[in-house]
Structures are given as structure tokens and as C-alpha cells.
C-alpha positions as CSV (number, residue, x, y, z in Angstrom):
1,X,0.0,0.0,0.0
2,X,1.5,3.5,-1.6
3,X,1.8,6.3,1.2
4,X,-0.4,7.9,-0.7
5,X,-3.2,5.6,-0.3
6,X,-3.7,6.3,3.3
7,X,-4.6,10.1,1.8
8,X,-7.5,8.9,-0.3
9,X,-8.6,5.4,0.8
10,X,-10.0,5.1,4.0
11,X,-7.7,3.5,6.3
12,X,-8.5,3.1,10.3
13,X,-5.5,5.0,12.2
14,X,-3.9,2.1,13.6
15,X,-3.3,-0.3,10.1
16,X,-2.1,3.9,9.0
17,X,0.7,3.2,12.3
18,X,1.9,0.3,10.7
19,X,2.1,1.6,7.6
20,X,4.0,4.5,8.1
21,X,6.6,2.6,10.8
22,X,6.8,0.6,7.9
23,X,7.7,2.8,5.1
24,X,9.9,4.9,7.7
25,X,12.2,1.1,7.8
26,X,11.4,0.9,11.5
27,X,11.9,-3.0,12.5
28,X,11.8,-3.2,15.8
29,X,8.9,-2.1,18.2
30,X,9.2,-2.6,22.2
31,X,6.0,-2.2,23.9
32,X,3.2,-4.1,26.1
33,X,-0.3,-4.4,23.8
34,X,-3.1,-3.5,25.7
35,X,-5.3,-0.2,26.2
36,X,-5.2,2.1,23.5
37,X,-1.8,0.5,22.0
38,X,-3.5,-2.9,21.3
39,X,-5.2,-2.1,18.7
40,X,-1.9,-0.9,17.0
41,X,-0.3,-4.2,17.9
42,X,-3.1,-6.0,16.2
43,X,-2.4,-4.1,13.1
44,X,1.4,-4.4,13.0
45,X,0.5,-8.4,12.9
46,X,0.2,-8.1,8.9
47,X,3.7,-6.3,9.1
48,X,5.2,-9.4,11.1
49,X,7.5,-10.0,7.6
50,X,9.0,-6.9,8.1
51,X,8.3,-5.2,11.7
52,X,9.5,-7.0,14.9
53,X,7.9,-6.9,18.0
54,X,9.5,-7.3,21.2
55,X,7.2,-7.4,24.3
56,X,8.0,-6.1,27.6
57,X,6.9,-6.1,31.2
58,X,7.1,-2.1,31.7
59,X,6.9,0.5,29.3
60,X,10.3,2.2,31.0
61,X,12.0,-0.8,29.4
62,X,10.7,-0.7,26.2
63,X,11.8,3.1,26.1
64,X,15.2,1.9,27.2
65,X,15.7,-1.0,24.5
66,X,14.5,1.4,22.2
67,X,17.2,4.0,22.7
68,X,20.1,1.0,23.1
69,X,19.1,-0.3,20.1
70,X,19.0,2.7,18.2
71,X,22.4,3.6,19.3
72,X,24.0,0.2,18.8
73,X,22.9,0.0,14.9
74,X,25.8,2.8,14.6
75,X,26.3,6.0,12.2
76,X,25.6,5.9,9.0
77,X,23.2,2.9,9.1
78,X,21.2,4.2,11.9
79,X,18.1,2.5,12.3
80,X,15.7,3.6,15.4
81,X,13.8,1.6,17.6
82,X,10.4,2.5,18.7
């Protein structure tokens, strides 16, 4: 699905999340599903091929492994984690 899809299709906001992590080359997502967040979760399942999710106990954590990874992938292949 084009970027520019998601401007004229309708699209619910969460399968848009996934989209967009996507297309950014985001591959790794730490996080705990549930609340508002599970619905994203549910969508990044059809990215599974592409987008890895790690599951933690607390969100600190996630933000935590985020950051590490980010700064572990190194300059100029910088990839963020999310």
C-alpha cells in the first residue's frame, strides 16, 4: 500500500501506524499491547515480515531498549527503535 493511499482510501489510524513505521524502515517495536496501544499491535500483525515486536513487562524498558538499540545499529546505518 503506496503512502499515498492512506490520503485517499479510508484507512483506520492504527493499520495507518503500521504503515507508516513501515515505510519509515522501523523494525523493531518494544511495547506491552493492551489499552489504547493494542489495537496498533493487532495491526502491526500483517507487518510481522518486516516489523518486529519485542514485548516487555514495563513500558520504561521498552523506552530503554528502544534508545540501546537505536544507538547500537551505529552511524551511517542508523536504524531507530520504537
Amino acid at each position: 500500500m503506496p503512502t499515498d493511499k492512506l490520503l485517499r482510501d479510508e484507512v483506520s489510524v492504527p493499520r495507518a501506524i503500521a504503515h507508516v513505521l513501515e515505510e519509515a524502515g522501523i523494525h523493531l517495536i518494544f511495547g506491552i499491547p493492551g489499552g489504547p496501544t493494542g489495537a496498533i499491535f493487532d495491526a502491526l500483525y500483517d507487518y510481522r515480515d518486516s516489523i518486529r515486536t519485542v514485548l516487555v513487562r514495563e513500558q520504561g524498558r521498552a523506552a530503554v531498549m528502544a534508545d540501546v538499540y537505536g544507538r547500537l545499529t551505529g552511524i551511517p546505518s542508523w536504524r531507530p527503535g520504537v
